[in-house]
C-alpha positions, 0 to 999 in steps of 0.5 A: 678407808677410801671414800670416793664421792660418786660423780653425778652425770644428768641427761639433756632431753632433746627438744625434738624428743620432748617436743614430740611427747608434748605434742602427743599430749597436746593431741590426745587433750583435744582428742579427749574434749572432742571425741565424747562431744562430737561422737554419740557414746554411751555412758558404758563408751565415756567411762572406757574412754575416759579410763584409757585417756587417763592411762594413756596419758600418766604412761606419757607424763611418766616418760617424760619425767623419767627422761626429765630425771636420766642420770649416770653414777659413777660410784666407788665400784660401778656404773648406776645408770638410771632408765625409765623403768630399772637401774642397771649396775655396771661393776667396774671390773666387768667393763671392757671399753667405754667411748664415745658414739653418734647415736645411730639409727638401730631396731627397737627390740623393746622399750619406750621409743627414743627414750630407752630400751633394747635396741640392736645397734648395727655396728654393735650388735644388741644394746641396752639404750637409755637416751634423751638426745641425739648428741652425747653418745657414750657406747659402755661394752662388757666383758660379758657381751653386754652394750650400754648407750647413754647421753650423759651431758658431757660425754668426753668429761663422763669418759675421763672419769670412767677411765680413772675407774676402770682398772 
């Protein structure tokens, strides 16, 4: 039996993309210390305000993990891409094209912003996007219609491998 290792590509997080999540949080800690100090509320107001910080801020920490965390697995038979949210398996047969892209400007359909989601690319049409910089661009087209955008870490080595995959 043919057993090939699944090769293991991270994503570099942006510092513009991390830079901006940090600042939110950095802004949403004063805003939690300022806020219930300066604004008369009720203790009913402080409990409401305190439970949507807190929700607010492990959405954003989630996040940044998760973009902390990308990764794309090139595997025997498929593609595993990991997002935020949900993997997405790509069998090698069902793959088009795989090449490189800039990243470019699209319309968030759903999904975090610059981290993931559903974009419509123009150019490319709908897309699922799952990125953490602004650099690495790799455009993964289905037989079926389906677009994938991802930034593994060295994209042209990424492409190779996939190639030596897809039949």
């Amino acid at each position: 039996m043919d057993t090939v290792n699944n090769i293991v590509f991270k994503s570099r997080v942006s510092k513009w993309i991390a830079g901006l999540y940090w600042t939110i949080l950095i802004f949403l800690a004063i805003m939690f210390i300022g806020i219930p100090l300066l604004a008369p509320m009720t203790l009913f107001d402080k409990i409401i305000f305190v439970i949507a910080f807190f929700i607010v801020f492990l959405i954003i920490v989630f996040t940044l993990f998760r973009a902390y965390r990308f990764s794309f697995v090139i595997s025997n038979d498929r593609l595993l891409i990991g997002g935020l949210l949900k993997k997405h398996e790509i069998m090698f047969s069902d793959i088009k094209e795989v090449k490189k892209v800039p990243i470019p400007f699209g319309f968030r359909l759903f999904g975090a912003s610059f981290l993931g989601g559903r974009y419509y690319l123009p150019g490319v049409g709908n897309a699922t996007v799952a990125m953490s910089n602004f650099d690495d661009g790799v455009l993964v087209s289905t037989k079926k219609g389906y677009n994938y955008v991802i930034t593994p870490i060295n994209p042209l080595k990424f492409i190779d491998d996939m190639k030596k995959h897809i039949k």
